[in-house]
C-alpha positions as CSV (number, residue, x, y, z in Angstrom):
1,X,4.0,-3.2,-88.1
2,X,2.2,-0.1,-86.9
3,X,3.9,3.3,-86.7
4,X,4.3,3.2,-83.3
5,X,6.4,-0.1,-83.3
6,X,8.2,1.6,-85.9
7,X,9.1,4.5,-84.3
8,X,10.1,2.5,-81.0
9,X,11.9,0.0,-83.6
10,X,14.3,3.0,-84.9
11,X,17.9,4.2,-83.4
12,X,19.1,7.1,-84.9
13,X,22.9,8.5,-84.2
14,X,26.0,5.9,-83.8
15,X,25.4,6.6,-80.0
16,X,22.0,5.0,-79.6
17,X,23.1,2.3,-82.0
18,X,26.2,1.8,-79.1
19,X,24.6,1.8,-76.5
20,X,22.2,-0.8,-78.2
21,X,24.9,-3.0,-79.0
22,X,27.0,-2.1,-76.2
23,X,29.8,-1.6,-78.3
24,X,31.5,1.9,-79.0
25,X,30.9,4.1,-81.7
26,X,33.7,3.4,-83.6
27,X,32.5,-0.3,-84.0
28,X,29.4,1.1,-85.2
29,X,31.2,2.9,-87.3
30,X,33.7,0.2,-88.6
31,X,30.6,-2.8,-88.6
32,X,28.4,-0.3,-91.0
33,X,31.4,0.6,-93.3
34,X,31.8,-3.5,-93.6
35,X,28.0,-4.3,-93.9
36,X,28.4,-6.4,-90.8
37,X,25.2,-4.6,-89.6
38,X,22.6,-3.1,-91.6
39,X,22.6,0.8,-91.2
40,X,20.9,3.8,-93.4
41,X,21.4,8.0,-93.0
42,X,18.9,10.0,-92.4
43,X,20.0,13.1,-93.3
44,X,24.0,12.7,-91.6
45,X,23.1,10.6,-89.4
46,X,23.7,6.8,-89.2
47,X,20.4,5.2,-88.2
48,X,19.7,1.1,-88.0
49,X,16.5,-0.5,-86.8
50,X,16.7,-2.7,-84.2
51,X,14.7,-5.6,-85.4
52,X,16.9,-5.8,-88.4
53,X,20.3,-5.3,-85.8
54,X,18.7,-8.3,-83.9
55,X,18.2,-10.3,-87.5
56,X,21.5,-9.6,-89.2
57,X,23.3,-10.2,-85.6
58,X,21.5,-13.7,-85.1
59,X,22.1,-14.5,-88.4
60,X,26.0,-13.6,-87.9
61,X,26.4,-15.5,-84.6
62,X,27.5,-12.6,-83.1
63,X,26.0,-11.4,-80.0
64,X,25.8,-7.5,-78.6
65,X,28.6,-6.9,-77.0
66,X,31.0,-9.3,-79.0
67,X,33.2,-9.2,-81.8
């Protein structure tokens, strides 16, 4: 993957991993703290990539929005 696909593949802050998802923060929150999705910090910030959100979620069953 090239740098810019990385850098369009990253969501930084529980609010663009939310809106992503369409969930709330607090289920961003709550699924990270479970490993339900696969999250990192950068810095104090929760960040997730969405190719791996996509993978873990397929994987999972789940769909954005659910659960």
């Amino acid at each position: 993957m090239e740098g810019k696909e990385l850098g369009n593949d990253l969501l930084v802050g529980a609010p663009a991993i939310a809106a992503y998802l369409k969930v709330n923060e607090r289920r961003v929150y709550h699924w990270a703290a479970q490993s339900y999705i696969p999250t990192f910090k950068i810095g104090p910030l929760i960040a997730a990539r969405r190719s791996e959100l996509d993978q873990a979620l397929s994987n999972k069953g789940a769909h954005h929005g659910c659960s």
